[in-house]
BALOBA-1460 file (C-alpha; in Angstrom, 3 decimals):
// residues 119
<rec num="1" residu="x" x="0.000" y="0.000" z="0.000"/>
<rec num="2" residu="x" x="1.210" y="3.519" z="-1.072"/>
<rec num="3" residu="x" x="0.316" y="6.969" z="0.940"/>
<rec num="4" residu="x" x="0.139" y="10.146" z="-0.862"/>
<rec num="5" residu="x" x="0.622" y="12.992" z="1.505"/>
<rec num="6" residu="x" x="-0.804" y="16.369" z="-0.459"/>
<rec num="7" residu="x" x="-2.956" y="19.617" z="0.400"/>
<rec num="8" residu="x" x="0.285" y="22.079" z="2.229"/>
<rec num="9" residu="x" x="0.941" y="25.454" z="1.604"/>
<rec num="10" residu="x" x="1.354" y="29.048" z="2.955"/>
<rec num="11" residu="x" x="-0.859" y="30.083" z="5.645"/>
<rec num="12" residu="x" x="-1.051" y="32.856" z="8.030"/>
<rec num="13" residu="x" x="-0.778" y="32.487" z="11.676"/>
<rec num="14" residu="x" x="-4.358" y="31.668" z="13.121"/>
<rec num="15" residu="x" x="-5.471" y="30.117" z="9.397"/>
<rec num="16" residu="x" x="-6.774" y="26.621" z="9.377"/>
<rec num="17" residu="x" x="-4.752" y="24.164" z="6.386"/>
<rec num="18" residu="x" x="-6.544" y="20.500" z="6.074"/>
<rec num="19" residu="x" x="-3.922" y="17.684" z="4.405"/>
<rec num="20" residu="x" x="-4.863" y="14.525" z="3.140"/>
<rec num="21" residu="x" x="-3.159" y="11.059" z="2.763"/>
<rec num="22" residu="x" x="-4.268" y="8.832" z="-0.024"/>
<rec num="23" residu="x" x="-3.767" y="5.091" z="-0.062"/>
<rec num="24" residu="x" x="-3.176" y="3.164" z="-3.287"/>
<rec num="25" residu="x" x="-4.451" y="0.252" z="-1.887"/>
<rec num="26" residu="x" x="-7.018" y="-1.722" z="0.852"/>
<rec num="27" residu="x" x="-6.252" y="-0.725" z="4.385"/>
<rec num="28" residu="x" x="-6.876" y="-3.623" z="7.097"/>
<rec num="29" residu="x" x="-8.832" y="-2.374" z="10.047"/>
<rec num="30" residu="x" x="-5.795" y="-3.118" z="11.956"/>
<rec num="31" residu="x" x="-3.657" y="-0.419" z="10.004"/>
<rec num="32" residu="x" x="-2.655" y="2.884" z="11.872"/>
<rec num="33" residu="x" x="-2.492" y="5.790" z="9.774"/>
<rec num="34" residu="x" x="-0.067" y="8.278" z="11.678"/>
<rec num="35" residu="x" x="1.243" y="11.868" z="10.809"/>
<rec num="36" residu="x" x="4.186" y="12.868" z="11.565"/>
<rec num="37" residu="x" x="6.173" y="16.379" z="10.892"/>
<rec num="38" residu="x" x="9.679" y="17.279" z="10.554"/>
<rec num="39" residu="x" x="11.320" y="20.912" z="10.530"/>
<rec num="40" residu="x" x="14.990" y="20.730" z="8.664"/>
<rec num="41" residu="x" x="16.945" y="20.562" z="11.598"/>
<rec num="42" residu="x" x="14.847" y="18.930" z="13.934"/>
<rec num="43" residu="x" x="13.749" y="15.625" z="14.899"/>
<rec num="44" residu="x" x="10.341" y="13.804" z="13.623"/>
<rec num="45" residu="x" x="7.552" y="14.848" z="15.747"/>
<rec num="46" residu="x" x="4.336" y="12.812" z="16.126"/>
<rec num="47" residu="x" x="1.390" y="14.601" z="15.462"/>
<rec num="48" residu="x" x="-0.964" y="11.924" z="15.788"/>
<rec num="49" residu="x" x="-2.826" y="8.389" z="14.482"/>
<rec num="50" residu="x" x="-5.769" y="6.911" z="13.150"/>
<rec num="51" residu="x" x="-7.027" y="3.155" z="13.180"/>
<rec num="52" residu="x" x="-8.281" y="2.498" z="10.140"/>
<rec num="53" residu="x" x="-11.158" y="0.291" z="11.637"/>
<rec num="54" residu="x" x="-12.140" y="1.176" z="14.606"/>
<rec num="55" residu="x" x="-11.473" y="4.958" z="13.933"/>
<rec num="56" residu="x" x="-9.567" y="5.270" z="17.079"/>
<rec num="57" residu="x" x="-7.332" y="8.467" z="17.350"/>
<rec num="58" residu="x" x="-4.644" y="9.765" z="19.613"/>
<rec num="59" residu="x" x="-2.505" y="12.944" z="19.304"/>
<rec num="60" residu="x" x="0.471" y="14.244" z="20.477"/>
<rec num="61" residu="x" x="-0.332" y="16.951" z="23.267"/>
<rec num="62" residu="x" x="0.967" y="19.795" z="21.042"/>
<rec num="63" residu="x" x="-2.348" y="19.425" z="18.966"/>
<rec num="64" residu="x" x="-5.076" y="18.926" z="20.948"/>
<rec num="65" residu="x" x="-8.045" y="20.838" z="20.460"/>
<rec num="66" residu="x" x="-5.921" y="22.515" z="17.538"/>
<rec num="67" residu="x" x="-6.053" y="19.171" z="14.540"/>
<rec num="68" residu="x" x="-8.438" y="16.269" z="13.997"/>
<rec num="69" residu="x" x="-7.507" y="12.927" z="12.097"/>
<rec num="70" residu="x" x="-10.540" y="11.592" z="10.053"/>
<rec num="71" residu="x" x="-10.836" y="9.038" z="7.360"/>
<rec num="72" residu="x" x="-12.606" y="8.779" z="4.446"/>
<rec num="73" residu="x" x="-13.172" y="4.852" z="4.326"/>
<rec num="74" residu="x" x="-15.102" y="5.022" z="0.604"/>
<rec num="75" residu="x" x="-11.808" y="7.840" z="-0.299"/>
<rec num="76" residu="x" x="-9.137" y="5.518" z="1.483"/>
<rec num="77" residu="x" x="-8.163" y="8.643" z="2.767"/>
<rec num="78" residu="x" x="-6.895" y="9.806" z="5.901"/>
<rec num="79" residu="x" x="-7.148" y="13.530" z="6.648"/>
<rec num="80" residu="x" x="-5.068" y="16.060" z="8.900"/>
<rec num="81" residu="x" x="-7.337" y="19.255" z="9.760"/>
<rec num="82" residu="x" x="-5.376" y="21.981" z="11.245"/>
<rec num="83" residu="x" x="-6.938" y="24.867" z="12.620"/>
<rec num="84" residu="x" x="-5.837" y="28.054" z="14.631"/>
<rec num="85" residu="x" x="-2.339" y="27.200" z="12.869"/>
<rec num="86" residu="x" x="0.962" y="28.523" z="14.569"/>
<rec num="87" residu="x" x="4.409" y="29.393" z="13.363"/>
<rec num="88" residu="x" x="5.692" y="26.714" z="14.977"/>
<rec num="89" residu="x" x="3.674" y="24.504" z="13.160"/>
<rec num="90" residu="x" x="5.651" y="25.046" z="9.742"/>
<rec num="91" residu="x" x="7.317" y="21.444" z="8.797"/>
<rec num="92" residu="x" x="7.036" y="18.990" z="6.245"/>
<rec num="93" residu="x" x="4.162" y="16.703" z="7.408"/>
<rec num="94" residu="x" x="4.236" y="13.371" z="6.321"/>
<rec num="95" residu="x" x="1.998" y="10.298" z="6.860"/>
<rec num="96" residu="x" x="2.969" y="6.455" z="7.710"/>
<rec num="97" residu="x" x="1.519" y="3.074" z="7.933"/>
<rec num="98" residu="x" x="2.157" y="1.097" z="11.050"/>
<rec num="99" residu="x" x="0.122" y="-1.123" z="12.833"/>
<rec num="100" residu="x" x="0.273" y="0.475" z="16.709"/>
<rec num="101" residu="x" x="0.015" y="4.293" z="16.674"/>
<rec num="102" residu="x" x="3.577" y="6.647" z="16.718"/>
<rec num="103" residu="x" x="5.378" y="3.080" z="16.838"/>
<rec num="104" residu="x" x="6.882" y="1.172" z="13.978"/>
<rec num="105" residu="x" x="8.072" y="-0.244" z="11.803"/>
<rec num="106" residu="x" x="6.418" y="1.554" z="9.421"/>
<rec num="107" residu="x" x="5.258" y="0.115" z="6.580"/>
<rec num="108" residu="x" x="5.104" y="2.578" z="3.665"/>
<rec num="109" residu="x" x="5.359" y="6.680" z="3.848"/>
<rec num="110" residu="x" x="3.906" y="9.289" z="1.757"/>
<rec num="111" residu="x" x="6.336" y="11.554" z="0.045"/>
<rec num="112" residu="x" x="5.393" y="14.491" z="2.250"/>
<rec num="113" residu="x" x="3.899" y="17.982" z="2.078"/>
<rec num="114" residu="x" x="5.516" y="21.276" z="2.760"/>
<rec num="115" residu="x" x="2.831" y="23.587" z="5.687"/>
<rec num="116" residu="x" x="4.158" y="27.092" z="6.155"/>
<rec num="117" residu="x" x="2.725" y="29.150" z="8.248"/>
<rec num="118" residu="x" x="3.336" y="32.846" z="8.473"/>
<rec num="119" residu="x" x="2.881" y="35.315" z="11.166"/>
């Protein structure tokens, strides 16, 4: 299964930026969908997961109240909203296949998509 990570851009501080990540093929209900982002210079951060099944989410504290994970199970497509968007939220954001949420190994990446925020 491929992932297709698309939908960054530029946004201004307090703007709202919603990413997607396509699958190229069937997702188990066992697969965890995660996002993950990455400013040059810093390590990976995990933003947060999805079970494909059961829908089950968890996010890194960061985000709370800020992004929601959905799905799209007739899209095989995961989604990243972001709302109320900081500075500090500018990174490449990626997504990943695993099978336990933040944890690997992961099992195929999308290529990643560049968020910039402004202020």
């Amino acid at each position: 299964v491929q992932l297709q990570a698309s939908g960054g851009g530029l946004v201004q501080a307090g703007g709202s930026l919603t990413l997607s990540c396509a699958a190229s093929g069937r997702l188990y209900s066992s697969a965890v969908i995660n996002w993950f982002r990455q400013d040059p210079g810093k390590e990976r951060e995990f933003v947060g997961s999805i079970r494909w099944g059961a829908g089950t989410r968890v996010y890194a504290d960061f985000v709370k109240g800020r992004f929601t994970i959905s799905r799209d199970t007739a899209e095989n497509t995961v989604y990243l909203q972001m709302n109320n968007l900081k500075p500090e939220d500018t990174a490449t954001y990626y997504c990943a296949r695993s099978t336990t949420p933040g944890t690997g190994p992961y099992y195929s990446w999308g290529q990643g998509t560049l968020v910039t925020v402004s202020s």
